[in-house]
N, C-alpha and C positions, 0 to 999 in steps of 0.2 A: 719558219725557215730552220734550215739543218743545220747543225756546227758548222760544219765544213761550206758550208753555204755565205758563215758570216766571217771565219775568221781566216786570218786574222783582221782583229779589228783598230784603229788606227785612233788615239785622241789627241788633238791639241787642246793645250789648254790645262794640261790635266795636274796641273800642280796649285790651280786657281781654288777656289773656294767651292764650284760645282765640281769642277774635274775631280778634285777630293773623293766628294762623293760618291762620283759616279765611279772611278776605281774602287772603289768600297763593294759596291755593287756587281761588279764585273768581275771580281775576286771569286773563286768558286766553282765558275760557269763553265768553266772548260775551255773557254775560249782562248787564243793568245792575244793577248793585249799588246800594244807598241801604242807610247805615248813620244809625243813630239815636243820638245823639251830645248829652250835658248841656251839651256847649262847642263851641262852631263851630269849625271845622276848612278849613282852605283845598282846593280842589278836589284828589283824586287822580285820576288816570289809573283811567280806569274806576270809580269810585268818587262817589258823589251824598254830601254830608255835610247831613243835618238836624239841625238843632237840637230837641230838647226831654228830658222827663224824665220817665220812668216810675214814679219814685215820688208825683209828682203829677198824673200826667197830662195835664201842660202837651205842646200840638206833640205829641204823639202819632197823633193822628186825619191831620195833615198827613203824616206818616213812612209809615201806612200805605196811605196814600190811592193806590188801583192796583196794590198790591204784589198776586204771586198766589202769593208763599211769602213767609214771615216765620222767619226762623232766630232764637229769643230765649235768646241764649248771654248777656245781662246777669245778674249775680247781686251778692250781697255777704254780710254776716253777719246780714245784717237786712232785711227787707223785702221779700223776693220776693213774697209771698204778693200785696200791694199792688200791684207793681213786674206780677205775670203778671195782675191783675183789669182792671188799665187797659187795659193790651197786648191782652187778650181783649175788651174791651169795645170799643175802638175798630176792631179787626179785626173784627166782629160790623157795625159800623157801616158799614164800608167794603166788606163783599161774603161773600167766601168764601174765604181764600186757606188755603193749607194751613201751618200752625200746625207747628215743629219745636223740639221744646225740647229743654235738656239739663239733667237733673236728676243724683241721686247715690245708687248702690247704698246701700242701708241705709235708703232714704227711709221706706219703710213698715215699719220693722226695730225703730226705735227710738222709744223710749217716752218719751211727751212729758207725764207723768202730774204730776211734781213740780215747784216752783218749781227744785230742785239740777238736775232732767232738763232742763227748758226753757233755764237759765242757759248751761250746759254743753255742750247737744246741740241746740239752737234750729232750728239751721240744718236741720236735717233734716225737723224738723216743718215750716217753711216751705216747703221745696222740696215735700214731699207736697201741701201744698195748694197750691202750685202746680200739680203735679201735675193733681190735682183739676179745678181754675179750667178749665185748658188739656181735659183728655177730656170734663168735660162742656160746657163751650161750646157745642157745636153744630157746632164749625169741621170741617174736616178735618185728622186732628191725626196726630202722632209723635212719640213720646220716647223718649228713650234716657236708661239712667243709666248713667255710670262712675264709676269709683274716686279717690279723688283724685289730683290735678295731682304731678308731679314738683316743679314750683312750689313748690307749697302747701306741701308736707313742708321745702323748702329753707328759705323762708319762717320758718315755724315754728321752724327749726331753727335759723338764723339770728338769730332775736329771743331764744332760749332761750340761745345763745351767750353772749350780752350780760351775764348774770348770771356771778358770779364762782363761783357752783354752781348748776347745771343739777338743777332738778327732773323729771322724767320719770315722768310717768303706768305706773303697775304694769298689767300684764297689756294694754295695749292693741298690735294689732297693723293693719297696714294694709297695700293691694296698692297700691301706687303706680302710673301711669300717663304713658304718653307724651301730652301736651296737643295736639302736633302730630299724635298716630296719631288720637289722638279728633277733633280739625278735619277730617281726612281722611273718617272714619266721617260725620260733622254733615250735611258736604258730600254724601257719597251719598246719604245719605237725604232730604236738603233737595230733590235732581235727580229721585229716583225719588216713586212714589205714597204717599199716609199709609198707616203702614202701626199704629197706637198703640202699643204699649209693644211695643219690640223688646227682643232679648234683649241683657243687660249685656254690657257692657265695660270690664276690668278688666286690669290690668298682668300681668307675665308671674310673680313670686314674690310672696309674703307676708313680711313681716317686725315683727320687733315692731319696737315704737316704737324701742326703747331702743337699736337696732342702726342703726337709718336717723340718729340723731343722732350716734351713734359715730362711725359714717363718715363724719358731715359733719365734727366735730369734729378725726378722721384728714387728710383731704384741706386744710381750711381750715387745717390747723395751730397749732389751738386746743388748749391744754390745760386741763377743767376738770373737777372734781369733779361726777361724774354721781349724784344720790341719787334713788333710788325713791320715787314717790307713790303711796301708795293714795290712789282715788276711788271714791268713794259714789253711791249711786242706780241705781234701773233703768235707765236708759240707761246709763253707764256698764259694768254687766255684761251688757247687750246687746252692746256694742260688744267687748268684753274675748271674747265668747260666739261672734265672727264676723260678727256683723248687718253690717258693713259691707265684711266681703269676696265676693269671686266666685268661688269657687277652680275652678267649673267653665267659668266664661268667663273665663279667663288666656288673651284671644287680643292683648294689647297685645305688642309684641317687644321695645321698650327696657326695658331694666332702670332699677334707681336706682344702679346701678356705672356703668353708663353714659353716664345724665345728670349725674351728677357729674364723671365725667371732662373729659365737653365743657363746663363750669360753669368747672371750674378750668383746662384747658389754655386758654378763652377769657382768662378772666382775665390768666394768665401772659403771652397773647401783646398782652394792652391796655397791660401796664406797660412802661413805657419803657425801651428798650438801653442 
């Protein structure tokens, strides 16, 4: 497709940990960017900031108004479902533009049947109807789902830290992901035609839980008592079953050795001589 074909191009989300990236990426290209932003933001270089919010809808209709691709990398632990109805409603209003979301392997995996399922594993059932919202629309659409964020695992790992014993979920396993290879991925297909559910993309090994915490706890130089949880419900042995890996699209190249490494040699070189 032609410049003038894509832009301007439209992102929510874009001050998250993907959207980072994926501004990184789209920096350059010609394009004009406009990102969709809860807090105003002073002009960048190439870069349009509007204000509103997708969970109410507020400035919304303004963000999309012209855009002829909308990248909706926004997410959180709660609300997509809401956060993609608006997003589709007011791109619906505003023309045709083609619709690129990024959802999460496992999305239609995992069983959202019990109050323990939905508590636990929400975030998935959200993102499927997300999903949903997004292919039936009407728009011209694309979605991709990966694996979790190198991020997310740190994240998690980090807040688990904090405890003087570390509980860890029995039998769960996950493929981690480079955030940055996945922005790269966003970006292609944000440039090329809709193309609807592409195939996953998913990090280069699997690990269980228990081993990604390890080695954070290794690197960080934490020492704590690591004790096994069991967890209940179908989702849970969904997950524990593989619903949320990809082992046949392991086309991500960073490892979580990897990203840990650059985590902590960053670190090291921020603290003072």
């Amino acid at each position: 497709m032609t410049e003038t074909e894509i832009s301007p191009i439209l992102v929510t989300g874009g001050t998250g940990t993907l959207g980072r990236h994926v501004l990184h990426r789209l920096r350059g290209t010609g394009l004009d960017v406009r990102v969709l932003s809860r807090h105003p933001h002073d002009p960048a270089e190439g870069i349009e900031y509007v204000t509103g919010d997708l969970a109410t809808g507020e400035g919304v209709d303004a963000a999309v108004a012209g855009a002829q691709v909308v990248l909706h990398l926004a997410g959180s632990s709660k609300g997509d479902e809401d956060k993609a109805r608006h997003l589709v409603a007011a791109a619906c209003r505003a023309g045709s533009p083609h619709l690129v979301y990024v959802s999460v392997v496992g999305a239609d995996r995992i069983p959202q049947d019990g109050r323990l399922d939905r508590a636990m594993f929400g975030y998935f059932g959200a993102k499927l109807a997300a999903e949903r919202l997004v292919a039936e629309s009407g728009l011209p659409w694309t979605t991709l789902r990966a694996t979790q964020f190198h991020d997310l695992v740190l994240k998690v790992a980090q807040g688990l830290a904090k405890l003087p014993v570390v509980p860890v979920p029995s039998g769960l396993r996950f493929q981690p992901v480079d955030s940055g290879e996945v922005a790269g991925r966003m970006v292609e297909l944000a440039l090329g035609s809709p193309a609807g559910l592409v195939p996953d993309m998913a990090g280069p090994r699997i690990y269980p839980f228990a081993d990604l915490l390890r080695s954070y706890l290794e690197a960080a130089g934490k020492h704590r008592l690591v004790v096994p949880m069991p967890l209940a419900g179908r989702a849970a042995r969904a997950v524990k079953d593989g619903a949320v890996l990809a082992p046949d699209r392991a086309v991500g190249r960073r490892t979580w050795e990897e990203f840990l490494a650059g985590v902590t040699s960053a670190r090291s070189s921020a603290l003072p001589s």
